[in-house]
TORZAGU-562261 format. One record per residue (C-alpha): z, x, y; residue in three letters. Coordinates in steps of 0.25 Angstrom, whole numbers, plus 2048, in hexadecimal, padded with zeros to 3 digits. Each point is the difference from the previous one (the first is absolute). Layout:
N
   z   x   y   r
   Z   X   Y ALA
...
This chain:
158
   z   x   y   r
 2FF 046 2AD UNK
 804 80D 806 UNK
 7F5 809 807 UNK
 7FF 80A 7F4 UNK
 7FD 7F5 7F7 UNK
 7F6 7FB 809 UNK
 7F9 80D 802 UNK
 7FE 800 7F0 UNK
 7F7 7F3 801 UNK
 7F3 7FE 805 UNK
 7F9 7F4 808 UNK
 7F4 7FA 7FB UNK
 7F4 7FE 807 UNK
 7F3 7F8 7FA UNK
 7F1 803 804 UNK
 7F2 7FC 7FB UNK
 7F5 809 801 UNK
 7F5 7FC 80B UNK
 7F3 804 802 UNK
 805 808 80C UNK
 808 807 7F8 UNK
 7F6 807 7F6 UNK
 7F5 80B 801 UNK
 7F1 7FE 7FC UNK
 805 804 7F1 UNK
 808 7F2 802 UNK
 80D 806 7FF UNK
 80D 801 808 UNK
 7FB 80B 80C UNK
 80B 80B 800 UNK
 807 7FF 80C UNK
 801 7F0 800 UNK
 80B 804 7F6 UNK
 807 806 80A UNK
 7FF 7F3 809 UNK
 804 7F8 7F4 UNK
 80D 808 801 UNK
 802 7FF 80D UNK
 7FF 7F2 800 UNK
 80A 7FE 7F5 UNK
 80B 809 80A UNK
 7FC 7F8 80A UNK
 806 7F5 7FA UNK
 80B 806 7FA UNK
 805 802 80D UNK
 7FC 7F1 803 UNK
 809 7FC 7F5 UNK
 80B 804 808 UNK
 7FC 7F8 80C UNK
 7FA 80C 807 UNK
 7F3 7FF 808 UNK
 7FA 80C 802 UNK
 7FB 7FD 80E UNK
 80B 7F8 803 UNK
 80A 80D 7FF UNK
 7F5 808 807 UNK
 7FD 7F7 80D UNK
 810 7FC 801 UNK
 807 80E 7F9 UNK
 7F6 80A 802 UNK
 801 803 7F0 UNK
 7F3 805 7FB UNK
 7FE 805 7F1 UNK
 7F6 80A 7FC UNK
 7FC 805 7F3 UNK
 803 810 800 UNK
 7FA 804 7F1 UNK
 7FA 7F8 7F6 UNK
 7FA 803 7F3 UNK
 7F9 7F8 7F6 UNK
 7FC 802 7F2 UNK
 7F4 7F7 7FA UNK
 801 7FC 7F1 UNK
 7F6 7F6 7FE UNK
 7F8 7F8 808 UNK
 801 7F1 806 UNK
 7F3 7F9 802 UNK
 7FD 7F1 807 UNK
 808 7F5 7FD UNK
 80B 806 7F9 UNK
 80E 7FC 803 UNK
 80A 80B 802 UNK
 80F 802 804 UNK
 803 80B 80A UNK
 80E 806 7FF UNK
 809 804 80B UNK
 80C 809 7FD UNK
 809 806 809 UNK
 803 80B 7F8 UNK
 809 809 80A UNK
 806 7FE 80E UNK
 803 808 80B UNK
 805 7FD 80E UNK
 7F2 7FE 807 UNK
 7F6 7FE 7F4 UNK
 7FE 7FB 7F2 UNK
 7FA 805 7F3 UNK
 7F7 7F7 7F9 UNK
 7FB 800 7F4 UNK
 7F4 7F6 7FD UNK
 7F9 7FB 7F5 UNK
 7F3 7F7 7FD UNK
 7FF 7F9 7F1 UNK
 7F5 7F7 7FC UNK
 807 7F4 7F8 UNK
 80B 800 805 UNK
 80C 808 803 UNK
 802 80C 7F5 UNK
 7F1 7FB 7FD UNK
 7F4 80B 800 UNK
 803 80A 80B UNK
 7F6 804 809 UNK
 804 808 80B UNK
 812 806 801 UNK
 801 805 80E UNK
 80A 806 808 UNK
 802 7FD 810 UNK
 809 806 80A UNK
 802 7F6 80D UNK
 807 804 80B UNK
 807 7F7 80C UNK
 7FD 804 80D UNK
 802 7FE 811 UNK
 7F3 7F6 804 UNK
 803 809 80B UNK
 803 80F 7FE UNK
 7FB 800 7F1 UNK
 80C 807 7FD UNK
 809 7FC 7F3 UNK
 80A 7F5 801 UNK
 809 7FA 7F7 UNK
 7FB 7F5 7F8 UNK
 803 7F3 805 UNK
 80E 7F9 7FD UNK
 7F8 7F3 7FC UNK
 7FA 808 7F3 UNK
 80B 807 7FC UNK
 809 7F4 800 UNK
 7F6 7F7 7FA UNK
 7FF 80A 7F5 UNK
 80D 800 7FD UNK
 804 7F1 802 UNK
 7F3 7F8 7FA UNK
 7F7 803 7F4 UNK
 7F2 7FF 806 UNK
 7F5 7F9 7F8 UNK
 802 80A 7F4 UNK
 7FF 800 7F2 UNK
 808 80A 7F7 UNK
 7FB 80D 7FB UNK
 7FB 80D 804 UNK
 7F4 807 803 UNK
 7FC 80E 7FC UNK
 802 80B 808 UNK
 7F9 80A 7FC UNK
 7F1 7FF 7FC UNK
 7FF 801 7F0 UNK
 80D 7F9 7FF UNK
């Protein structure tokens, strides 16, 4: 599958809600959203066989969210089962655009929060851009990670 193609297609990452995860009106808190995205790059990166401290203790690669955004539709509450999306919408030489969203019931289920992320890749060191590793760009365009096909929104209302 050639990268363009790939770029069209998000991962998929479940999560359940925890205790932990809500506020005393027993729903999702806010910003765990934004650590239920995170955790779905994370692993969209580990689908490639990247290790995010691996490349930073051996590589000096770093990556670092630059903007972010996030736009609250309904809300989750304890025990629900939701899919986290992760689509690399956009590429450029040292960062990716992500879009990300979170359904309840599955993917293209009710959707609770779209958001939008900017992550850059940086010197451990000078904390000045690099090129994304070589590993990631050709694991993207020689092996479909654990993906399923679609698309996600991207823009809110969409």
């Amino acid at each position: 599958m050639n990268d363009a193609r790939r770029l069209e297609q998000p991962f998929l990452w479940p999560v359940r809600v925890y205790w932990e995860d809500t506020d005393g009106g027993g729903i999702v808190y806010y910003a765990n959203y934004l650590k239920f995205m995170e955790r779905a790059r994370t692993e969209w990166l580990r689908s490639f066989g990247l290790d995010q401290s691996r490349l930073a203790r051996e590589r000096g690669f770093l990556f670092i969210i630059v903007s972010v955004e996030a736009h609250y539709r309904l809300p989750a509450r304890l025990d629900d089962e939701l899919v986290v999306t992760c689509h690399a919408q956009a590429r450029g030489r040292a960062s990716f655009v992500f879009t990300q969203d979170i359904y309840r019931g599955g993917y293209g289920g009710e959707l609770i929060v779209h958001g939008r992320t900017r992550a850059a890749c940086i010197d451990r060191d000078t904390f000045r851009p690099r090129p994304l590793p070589v590993e990631l760009l050709e694991g993207i365009a020689a092996q479909p990670p654990n993906i399923r096909p679609g698309h996600s929104p991207l823009e809110p209302g969409a």
